[in-house]
N, C-alpha and C positions, 0 to 999 in steps of 0.2 A: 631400919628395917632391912632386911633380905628378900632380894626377889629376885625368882629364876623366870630366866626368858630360853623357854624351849618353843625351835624353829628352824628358819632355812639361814644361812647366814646374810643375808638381804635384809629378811622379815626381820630379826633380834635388832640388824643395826638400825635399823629407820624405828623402831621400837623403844631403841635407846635415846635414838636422839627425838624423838618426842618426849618419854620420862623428864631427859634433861632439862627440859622445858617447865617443867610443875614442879619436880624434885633434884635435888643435891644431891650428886652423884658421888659417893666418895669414894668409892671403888669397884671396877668390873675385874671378875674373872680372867683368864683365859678361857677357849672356846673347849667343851667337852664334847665330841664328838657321839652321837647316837654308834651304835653297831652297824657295818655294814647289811644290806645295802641303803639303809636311809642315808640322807641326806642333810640330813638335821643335826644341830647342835644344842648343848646348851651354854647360858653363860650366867654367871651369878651376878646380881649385884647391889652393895651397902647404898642403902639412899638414907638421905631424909627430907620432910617434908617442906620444903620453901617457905618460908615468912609472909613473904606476898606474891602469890602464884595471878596476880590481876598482871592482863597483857601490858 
């Protein structure tokens, strides 16, 4: 699956590595920057779902 994480670049990384956590990460983006003056970015990225997401 594809999934975009728009935010601060803070919020996407701690976003990310929680995902990393339940799903296979197979690949992130580079960061796309919003228009000045936001502050925001985006970043894309290929998951898939874990096998066994039990802690």
């Amino acid at each position: 699956m594809r999934i975009r994480l728009h935010g601060t670049p803070a919020e996407t990384t701690a976003t990310l590595a929680a995902l990393a956590r339940v799903l296979t990460i197979r690949a992130v983006s580079r960061p796309y920057p919003d228009r000045p003056p936001s502050t925001r970015h985006r970043i894309y990225l290929d998951a898939t779902p874990r096998e066994d997401t039990r802690p």
